[in-house]
VMD Tcl script that builds the backbone (N, CA, C; Angstrom):
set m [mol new atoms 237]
animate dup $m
set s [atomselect $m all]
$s set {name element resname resid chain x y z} {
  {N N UNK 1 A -13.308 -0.360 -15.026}
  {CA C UNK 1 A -12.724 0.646 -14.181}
  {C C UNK 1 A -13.547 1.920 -14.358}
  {N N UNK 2 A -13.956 2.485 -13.439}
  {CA C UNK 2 A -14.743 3.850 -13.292}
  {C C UNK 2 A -13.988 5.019 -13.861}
  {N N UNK 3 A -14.364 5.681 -14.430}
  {CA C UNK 3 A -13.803 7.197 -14.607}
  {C C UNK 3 A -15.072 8.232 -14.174}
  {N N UNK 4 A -14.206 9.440 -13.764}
  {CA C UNK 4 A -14.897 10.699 -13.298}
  {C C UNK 4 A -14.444 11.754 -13.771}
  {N N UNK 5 A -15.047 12.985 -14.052}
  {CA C UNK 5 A -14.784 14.130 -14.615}
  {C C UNK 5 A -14.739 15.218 -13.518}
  {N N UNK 6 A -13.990 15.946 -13.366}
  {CA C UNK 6 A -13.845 16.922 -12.468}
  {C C UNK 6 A -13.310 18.214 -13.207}
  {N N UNK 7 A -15.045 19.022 -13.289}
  {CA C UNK 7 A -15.202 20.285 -13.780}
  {C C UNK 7 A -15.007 21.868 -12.934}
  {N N UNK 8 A -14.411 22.700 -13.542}
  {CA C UNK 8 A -14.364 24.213 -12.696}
  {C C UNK 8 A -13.139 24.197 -11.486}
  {N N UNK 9 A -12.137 23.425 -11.855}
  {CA C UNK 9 A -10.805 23.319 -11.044}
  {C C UNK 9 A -10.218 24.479 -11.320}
  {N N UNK 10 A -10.072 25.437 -10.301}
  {CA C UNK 10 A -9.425 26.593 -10.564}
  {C C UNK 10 A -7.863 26.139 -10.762}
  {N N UNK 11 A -7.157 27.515 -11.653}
  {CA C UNK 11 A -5.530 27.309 -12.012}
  {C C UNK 11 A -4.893 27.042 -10.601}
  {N N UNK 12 A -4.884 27.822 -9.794}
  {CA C UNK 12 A -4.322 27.490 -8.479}
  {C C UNK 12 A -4.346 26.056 -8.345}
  {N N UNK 13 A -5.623 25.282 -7.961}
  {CA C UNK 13 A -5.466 23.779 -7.177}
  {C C UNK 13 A -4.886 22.747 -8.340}
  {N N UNK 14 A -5.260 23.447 -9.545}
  {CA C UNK 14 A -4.347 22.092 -10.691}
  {C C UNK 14 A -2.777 22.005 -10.775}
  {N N UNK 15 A -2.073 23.715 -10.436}
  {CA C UNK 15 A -0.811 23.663 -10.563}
  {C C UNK 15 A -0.299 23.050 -9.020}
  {N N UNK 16 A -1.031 23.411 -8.301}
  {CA C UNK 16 A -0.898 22.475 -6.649}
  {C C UNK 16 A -0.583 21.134 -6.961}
  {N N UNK 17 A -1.854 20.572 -7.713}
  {CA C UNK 17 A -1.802 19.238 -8.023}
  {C C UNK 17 A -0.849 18.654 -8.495}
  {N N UNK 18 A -0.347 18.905 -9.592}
  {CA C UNK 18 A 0.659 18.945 -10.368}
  {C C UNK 18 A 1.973 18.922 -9.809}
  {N N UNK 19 A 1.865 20.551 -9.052}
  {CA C UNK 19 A 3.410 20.449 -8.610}
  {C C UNK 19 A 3.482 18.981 -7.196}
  {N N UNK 20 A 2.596 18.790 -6.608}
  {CA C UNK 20 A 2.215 17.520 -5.048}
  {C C UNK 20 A 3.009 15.996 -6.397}
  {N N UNK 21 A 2.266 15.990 -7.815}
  {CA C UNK 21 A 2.353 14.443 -8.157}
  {C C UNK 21 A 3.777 14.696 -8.743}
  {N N UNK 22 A 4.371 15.874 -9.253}
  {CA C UNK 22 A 6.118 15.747 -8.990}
  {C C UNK 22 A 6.856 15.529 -7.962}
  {N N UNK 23 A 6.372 15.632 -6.878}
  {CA C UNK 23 A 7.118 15.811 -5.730}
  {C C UNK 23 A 6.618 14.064 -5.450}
  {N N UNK 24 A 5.880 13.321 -5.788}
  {CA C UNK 24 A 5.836 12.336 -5.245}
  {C C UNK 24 A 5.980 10.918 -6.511}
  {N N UNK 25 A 6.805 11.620 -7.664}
  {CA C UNK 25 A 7.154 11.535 -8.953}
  {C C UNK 25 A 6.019 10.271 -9.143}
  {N N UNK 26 A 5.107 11.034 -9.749}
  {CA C UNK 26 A 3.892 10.170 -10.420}
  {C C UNK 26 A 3.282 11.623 -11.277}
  {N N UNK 27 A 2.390 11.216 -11.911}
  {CA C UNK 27 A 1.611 11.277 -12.908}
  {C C UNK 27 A 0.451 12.052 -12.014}
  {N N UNK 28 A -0.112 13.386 -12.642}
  {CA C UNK 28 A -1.421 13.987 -12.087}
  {C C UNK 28 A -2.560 13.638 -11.710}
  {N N UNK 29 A -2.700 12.579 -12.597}
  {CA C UNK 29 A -3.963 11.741 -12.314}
  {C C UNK 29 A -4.030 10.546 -11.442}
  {N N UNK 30 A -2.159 10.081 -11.450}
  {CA C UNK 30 A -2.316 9.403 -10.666}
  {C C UNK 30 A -1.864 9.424 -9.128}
  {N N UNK 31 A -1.687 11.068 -8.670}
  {CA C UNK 31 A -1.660 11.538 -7.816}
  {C C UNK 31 A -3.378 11.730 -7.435}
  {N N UNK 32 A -3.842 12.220 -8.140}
  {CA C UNK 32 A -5.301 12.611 -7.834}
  {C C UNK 32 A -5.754 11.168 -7.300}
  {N N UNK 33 A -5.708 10.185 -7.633}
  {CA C UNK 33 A -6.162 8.844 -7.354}
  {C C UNK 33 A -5.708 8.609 -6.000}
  {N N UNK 34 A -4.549 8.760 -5.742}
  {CA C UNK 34 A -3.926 8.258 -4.393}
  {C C UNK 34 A -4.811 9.052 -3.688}
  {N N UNK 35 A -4.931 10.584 -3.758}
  {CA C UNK 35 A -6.030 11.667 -2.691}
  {C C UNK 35 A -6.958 10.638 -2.312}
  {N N UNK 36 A -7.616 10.266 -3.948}
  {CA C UNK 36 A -9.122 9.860 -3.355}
  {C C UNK 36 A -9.230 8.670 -2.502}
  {N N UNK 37 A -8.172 7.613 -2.765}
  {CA C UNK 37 A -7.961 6.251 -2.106}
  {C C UNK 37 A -7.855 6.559 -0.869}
  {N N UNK 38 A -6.897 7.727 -0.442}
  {CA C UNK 38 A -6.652 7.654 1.327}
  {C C UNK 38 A -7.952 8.263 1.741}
  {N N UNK 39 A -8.348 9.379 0.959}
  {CA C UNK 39 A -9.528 10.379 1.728}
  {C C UNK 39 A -10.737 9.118 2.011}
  {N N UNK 40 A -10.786 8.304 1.031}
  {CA C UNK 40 A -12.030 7.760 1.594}
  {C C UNK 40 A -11.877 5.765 2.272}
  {N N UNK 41 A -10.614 5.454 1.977}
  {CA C UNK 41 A -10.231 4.167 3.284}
  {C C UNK 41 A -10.992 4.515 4.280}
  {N N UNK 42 A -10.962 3.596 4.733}
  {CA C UNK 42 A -11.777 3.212 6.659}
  {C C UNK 42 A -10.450 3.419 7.250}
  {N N UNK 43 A -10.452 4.367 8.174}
  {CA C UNK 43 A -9.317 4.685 9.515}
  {C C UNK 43 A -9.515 3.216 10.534}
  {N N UNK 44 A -10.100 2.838 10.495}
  {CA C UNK 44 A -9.942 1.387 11.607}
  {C C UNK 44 A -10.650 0.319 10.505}
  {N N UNK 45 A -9.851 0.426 9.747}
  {CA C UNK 45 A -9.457 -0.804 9.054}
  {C C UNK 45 A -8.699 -1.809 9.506}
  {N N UNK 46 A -9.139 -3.401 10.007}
  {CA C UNK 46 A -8.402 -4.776 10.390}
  {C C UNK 46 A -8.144 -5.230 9.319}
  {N N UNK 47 A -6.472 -5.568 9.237}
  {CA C UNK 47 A -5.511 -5.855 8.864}
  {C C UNK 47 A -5.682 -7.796 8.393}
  {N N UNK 48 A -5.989 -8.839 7.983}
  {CA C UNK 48 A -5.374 -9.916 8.460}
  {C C UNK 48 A -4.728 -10.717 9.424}
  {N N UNK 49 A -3.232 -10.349 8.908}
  {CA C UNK 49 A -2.395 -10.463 9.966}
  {C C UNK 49 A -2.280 -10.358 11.166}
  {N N UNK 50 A -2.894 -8.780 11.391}
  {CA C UNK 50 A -3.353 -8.574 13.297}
  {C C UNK 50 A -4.188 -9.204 13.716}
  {N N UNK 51 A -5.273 -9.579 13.189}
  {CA C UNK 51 A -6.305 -10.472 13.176}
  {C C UNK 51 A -6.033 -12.025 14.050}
  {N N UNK 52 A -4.836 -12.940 12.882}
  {CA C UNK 52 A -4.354 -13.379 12.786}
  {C C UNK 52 A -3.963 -13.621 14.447}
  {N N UNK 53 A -2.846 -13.285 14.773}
  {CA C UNK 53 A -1.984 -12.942 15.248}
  {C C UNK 53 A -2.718 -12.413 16.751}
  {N N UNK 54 A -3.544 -11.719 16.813}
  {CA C UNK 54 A -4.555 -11.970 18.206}
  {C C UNK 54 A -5.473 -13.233 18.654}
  {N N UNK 55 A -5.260 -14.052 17.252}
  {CA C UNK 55 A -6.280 -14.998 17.234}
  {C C UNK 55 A -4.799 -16.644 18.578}
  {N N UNK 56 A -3.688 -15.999 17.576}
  {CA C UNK 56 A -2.490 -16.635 18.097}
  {C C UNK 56 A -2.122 -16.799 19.434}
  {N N UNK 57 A -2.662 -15.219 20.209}
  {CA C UNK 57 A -1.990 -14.945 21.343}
  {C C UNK 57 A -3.069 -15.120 22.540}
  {N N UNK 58 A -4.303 -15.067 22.134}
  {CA C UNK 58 A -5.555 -15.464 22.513}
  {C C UNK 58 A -5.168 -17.238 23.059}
  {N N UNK 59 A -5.280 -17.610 21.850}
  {CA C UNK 59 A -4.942 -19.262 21.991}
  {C C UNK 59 A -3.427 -19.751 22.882}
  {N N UNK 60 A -3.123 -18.833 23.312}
  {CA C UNK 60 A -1.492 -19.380 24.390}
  {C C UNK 60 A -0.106 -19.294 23.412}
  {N N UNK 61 A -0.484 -19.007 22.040}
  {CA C UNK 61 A 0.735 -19.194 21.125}
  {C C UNK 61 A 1.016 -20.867 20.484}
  {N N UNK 62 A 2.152 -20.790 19.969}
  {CA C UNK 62 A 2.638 -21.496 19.023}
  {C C UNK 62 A 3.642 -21.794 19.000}
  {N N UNK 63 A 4.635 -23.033 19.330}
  {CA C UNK 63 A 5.866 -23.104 19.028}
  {C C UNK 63 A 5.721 -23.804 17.895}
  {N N UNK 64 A 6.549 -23.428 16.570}
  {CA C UNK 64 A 7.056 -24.245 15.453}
  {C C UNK 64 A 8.488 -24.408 14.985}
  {N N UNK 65 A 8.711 -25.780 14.968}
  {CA C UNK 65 A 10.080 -26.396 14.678}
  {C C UNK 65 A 10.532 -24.997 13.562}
  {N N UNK 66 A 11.805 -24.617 13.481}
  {CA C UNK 66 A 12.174 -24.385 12.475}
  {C C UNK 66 A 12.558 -25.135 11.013}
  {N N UNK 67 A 11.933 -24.956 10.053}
  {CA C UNK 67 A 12.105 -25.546 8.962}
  {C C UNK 67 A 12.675 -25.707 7.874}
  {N N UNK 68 A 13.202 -24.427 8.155}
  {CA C UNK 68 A 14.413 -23.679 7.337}
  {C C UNK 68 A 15.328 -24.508 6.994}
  {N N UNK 69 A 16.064 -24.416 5.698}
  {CA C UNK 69 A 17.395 -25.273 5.356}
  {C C UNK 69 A 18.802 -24.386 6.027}
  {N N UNK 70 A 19.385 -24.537 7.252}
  {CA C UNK 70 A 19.920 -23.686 7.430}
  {C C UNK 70 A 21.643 -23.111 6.238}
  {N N UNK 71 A 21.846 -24.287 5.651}
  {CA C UNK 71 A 22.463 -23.954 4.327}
  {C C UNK 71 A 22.509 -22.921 3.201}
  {N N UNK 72 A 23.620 -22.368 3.669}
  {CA C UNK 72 A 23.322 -21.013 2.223}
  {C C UNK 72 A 23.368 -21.658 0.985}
  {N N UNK 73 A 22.600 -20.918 0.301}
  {CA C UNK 73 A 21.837 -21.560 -1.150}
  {C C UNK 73 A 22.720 -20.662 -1.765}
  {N N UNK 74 A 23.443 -21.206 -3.095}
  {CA C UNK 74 A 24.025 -20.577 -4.432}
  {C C UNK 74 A 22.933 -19.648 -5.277}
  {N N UNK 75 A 23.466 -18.729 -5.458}
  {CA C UNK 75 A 22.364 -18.176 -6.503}
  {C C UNK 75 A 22.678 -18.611 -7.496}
  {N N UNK 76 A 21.071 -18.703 -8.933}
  {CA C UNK 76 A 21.640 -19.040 -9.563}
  {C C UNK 76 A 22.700 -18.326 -11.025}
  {N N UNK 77 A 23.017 -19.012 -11.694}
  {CA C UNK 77 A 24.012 -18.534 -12.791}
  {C C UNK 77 A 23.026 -18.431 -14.213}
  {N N UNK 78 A 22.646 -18.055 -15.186}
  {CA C UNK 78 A 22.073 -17.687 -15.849}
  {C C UNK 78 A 23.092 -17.563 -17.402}
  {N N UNK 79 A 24.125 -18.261 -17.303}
  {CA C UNK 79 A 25.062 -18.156 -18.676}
  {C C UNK 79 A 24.982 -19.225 -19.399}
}
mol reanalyze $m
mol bondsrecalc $m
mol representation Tube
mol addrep $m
């Protein structure tokens, strides 16, 4: 796992920081992490699923039997 050092953070943007990763009850650093994850994701990022799922509707669709047990299941007991 990478680590980085981030030098000359004025008092202002650390107590910012700080007060943002209470408000989103996490940890400073691991508020700082979330910043960097969204700031640098791809905005048109494909999904799988949509992928998927155009690949579905492209092709005319899909009917599938349901397979389901339609029976409610007991949870279980644990004593």
């Amino acid at each position: 796992m990478a680590a980085i050092t981030v030098r000359n953070l004025s008092e202002e943007t650390h107590r910012a920081l700080k007060a943002r990763a209470a408000s989103h009850h996490r940890s400073t650093e691991a508020e700082v992490r979330a910043i960097l994850e969204s700031a640098v994701a791809p905005s048109d990022r494909v999904h799988l699923g949509s992928v998927l799922l155009r690949i579905g509707q492209e092709a005319g669709g899909v009917e599938l039997d349901d397979l389901r047990d339609p029976r409610a299941s007991e949870p279980p007991t644990f004593e």
